[in-house]
C-alpha positions, 0 to 999 in steps of 0.5 A: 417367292417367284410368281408365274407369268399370270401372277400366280404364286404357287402354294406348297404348304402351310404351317402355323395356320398361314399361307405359304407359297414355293419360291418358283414360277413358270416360265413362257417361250410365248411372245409377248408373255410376262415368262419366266421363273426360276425353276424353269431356267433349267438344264434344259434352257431358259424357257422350258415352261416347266413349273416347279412345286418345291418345299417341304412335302414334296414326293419325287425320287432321291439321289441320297445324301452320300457322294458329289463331294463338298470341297471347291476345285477352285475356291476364290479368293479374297475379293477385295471392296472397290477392286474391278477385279476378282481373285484368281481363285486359290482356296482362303487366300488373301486379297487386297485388305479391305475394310472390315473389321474383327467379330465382337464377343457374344455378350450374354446372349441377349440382343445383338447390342453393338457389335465389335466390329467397326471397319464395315457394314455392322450391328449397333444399337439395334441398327445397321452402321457404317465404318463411321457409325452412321445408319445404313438404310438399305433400299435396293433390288435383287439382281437374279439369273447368278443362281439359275444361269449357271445350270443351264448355260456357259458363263462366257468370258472373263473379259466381258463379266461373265455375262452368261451367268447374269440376267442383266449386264455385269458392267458398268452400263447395266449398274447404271439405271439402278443408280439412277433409280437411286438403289443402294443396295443389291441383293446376288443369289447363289448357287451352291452347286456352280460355287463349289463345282460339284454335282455336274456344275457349273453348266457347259465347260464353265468351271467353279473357279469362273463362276466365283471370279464372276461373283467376285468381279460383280461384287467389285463392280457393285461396291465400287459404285458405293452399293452394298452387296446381300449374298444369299444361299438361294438354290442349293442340293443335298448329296448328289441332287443337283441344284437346278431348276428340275429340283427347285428350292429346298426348304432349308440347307443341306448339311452336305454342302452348305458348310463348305459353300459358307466357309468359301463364300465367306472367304472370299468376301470376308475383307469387303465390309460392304457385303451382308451374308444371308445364310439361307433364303427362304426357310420352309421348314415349321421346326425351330430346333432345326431351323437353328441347330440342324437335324439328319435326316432322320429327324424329317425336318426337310425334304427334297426329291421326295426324301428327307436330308440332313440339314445345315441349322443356322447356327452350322453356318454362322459358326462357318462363316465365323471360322472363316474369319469373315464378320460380316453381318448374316441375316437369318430369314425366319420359317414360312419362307421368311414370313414367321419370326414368332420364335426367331429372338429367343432361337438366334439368342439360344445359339450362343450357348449350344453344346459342342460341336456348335459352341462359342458361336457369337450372334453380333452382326446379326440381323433378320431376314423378312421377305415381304409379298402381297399374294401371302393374304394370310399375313397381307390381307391383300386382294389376291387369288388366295382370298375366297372368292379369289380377288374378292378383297378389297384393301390390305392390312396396314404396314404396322399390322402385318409386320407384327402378324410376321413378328417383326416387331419383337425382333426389333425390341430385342436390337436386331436390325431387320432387312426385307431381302425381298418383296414386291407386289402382284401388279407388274404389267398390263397381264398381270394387273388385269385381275384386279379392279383399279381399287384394288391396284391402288391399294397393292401399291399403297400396301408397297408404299406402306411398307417402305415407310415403315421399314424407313422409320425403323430406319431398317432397310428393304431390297425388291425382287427383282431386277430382271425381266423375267423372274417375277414379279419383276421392276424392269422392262428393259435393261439398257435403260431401267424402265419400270414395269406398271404398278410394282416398278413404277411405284418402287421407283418412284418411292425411292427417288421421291425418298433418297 
């Protein structure tokens, strides 16, 4: 969920009675405006202004779910834990060896329980382990412009990272403030299109084989410096629609292309045990049977550009991350944009005994994905422009409160682990936090506060979105030195180094 330069979250739809919001914002060229979003970071450059409506309901024209082919013209490589260098790209092709161990067994369907797997991050007890068994608390930030950059400008070269790929510098320099904000994690969205270079993309005479190197050099990067890495399914397009900025995000993924993404991405990082997969960013879609299974698209589970698509089920693309022989941990985000867990237990329990072509499929090394905002007041109860009147809210539902209106806390009963892959407040400058009262912004900044601690005694983990200075709402003002933004940052920020 992305907000607009003023703040504003953009609604899209409802499902089960709560507020829903899209995953875009605009973006502004005006000086000395909080601008940008992802949807406006298009084909027709970083600041077109134009705001995107996405999800589920959403009329337009469709190009249809045939062509643009699935299949990599230059799959990476293995990426190795610790190397400052990324694969030369031929497709499931084996790096250096890296540290991750081998997929335990299903059990009985039950909880995630203690995974086999031993040699990386995993799933015991409930929690997320290290080699050593020891408790990983994630507390990171989401770096984004790797799934937008890609539609609308080059890369660059490989010498320098890649940098057109990025918001912030992929170097040394531009991971330093992070460390110094004491993050440990760092969450890199990805663009199906630009991964498997398909539907026109990557952008500019870039190639596929660039955009994985890229990924692959700042995965390196990050987990030389001790950071766990979240790679995450972020924007992608059925058949030939093009996943940019004009279309925005889809509310689940398409069965077109999210197997061969998966089955390369999980390739590729498969031997760096630091790395998480999320499988899907924000689901949209209200139906759980296709939330774990898939439907076509005549089923009307999820639209884009106007038209129902045939969608990849979670389920579709653990079991491709499985085949691949990668067993990282996955995180699965609920539906109502990773907002609504009600059925997420007995629909992940549910996957080890599906029916052919999706049997066999082990559910150790999973996790859940909760994303976490302030502005979704039907679960928050936070001052914000969704309340009637607007902003005439005075304070916010307690932690423990609005995790179990999500359903976190069954999730938690049943051993999965929980990571909030985003979240983040209204209040990040002087613009935005012009529409509260100064109660009001004490109290969005002791709702984050909250949250924090109490994803930390659960010792689960969370990751802020974003690292960046346009994609809202934003922790930074500045690269070169990680300046938090007023309010949202400086709240962050100070919650982590007074913590960790």
């Amino acid at each position: 969920m992305k907000l607009d330069s003023l703040g504003v979250a953009l609604l899209f739809g409802a499902a089960a009675g709560s507020l829903t919001v899209a995953c875009t914002s605009s973006s502004s060229s005006a000086a000395g405006m909080d601008g940008g979003s992802e949807a406006g970071k298009s084909s027709g450059g970083k600041d077109s202004g134009s705001i995107r409506e996405s999800g589920a309901g959403e009329s337009g024209s469709s190009s249809g779910s045939g062509g643009g082919g699935d299949a990599s013209s230059g799959a990476a490589g293995t990426m190795s834990d610790g190397s400052s260098g990324a694969s030369s790209g031929s497709s499931g092709s084996s790096g250096a060896s890296g540290d991750s161990g081998t997929s335990g067994s299903s059990g009985d369907g039950g909880s995630s329980g203690d995974s086999g797997s031993t040699g990386g991050l995993h799933v015991s007890g409930g929690l997320i382990v290290d080699a050593q068994g020891n408790t990983v608390q994630l507390h990171g930030a989401n770096e984004t412009g790797s799934q937008t950059n890609c539609t609308y400008q080059a890369g660059g070269s490989a010498g320098d990272g890649y940098p057109g790929f990025f918001d912030m510098p992929p170097t040394q320099a531009g991971v330093a403030p992070m460390l110094a904000w004491k993050v440990n994690a760092v969450r890199v969205p990805l663009n199906e299109d630009c991964w498997l270079g398909i539907n026109g993309l990557p952008y500019g005479g870039s190639t596929s084989s660039d955009y994985q190197s890229a990924m692959g050099q700042f995965v390196s990067l990050l987990t030389a410096n001790g950071l766990s890495v979240i790679v995450d399914l972020h924007w992608a397009g059925p058949g030939t629609d093009q996943a940019n900025g004009s279309l925005g995000q889809i509310p689940m993924a398409d069965a077109d292309h999210a197997v061969a993404f998966w089955s390369s991405v999980a390739a590729a990082f498969k031997s760096n045990g630091s790395v998480i997969f999320d499988l899907y960013n924000e689901p949209g879609i209200s139906d759980w049977s296709c939330w774990v299974s898939g439907a076509t698209a005549a089923a009307q589970c999820a639209q884009a550009n106007g038209s129902y698509y045939a969608v990849a089920g979670m389920a579709t693309m653990l079991q491709a991350v499985r085949n691949a022989g990668a067993p990282n941990i996955a995180i699965l985000g609920g539906l109502s944009l990773a907002q609504d867990f009600s059925k997420w237990v007995t629909s992940v329990q549910s996957i080890p005994s599906l029916p052919a072509p999706l049997d066999g499929i082990s559910i150790d090394n999973v996790a859940a994905s909760w994303h976490a905002y302030d502005f979704n007041s039907a679960y928050t109860q936070c001052p914000s422009q969704y309340n009637q009147p607007p902003y005439s809210v005075q304070s916010c539902a307690a932690a423990e409160q609005f995790a179990a209106s999500s359903g976190i806390p069954g999730v938690l009963s049943a051993g999965f682990p929980v990571v909030i892959g985003e979240m983040g407040i209204s209040a990040y400058s002087s613009s935005t936090a012009s529409n509260f009262s100064s109660a009001q912004l004490t109290a969005l900044q002791s709702w984050l506060d909250g949250i924090m601690t109490y994803m930390e005694g659960q010792q689960q983990g969370y990751v802020a979105w974003s690292w960046d200075l346009d994609q809202n709402p934003v922790l930074i003002t500045d690269f070169a030195t990680g300046a938090p933004t007023p309010y949202f940052g400086a709240t962050y920020q100070m919650h982590l180094q007074s913590t960790f």
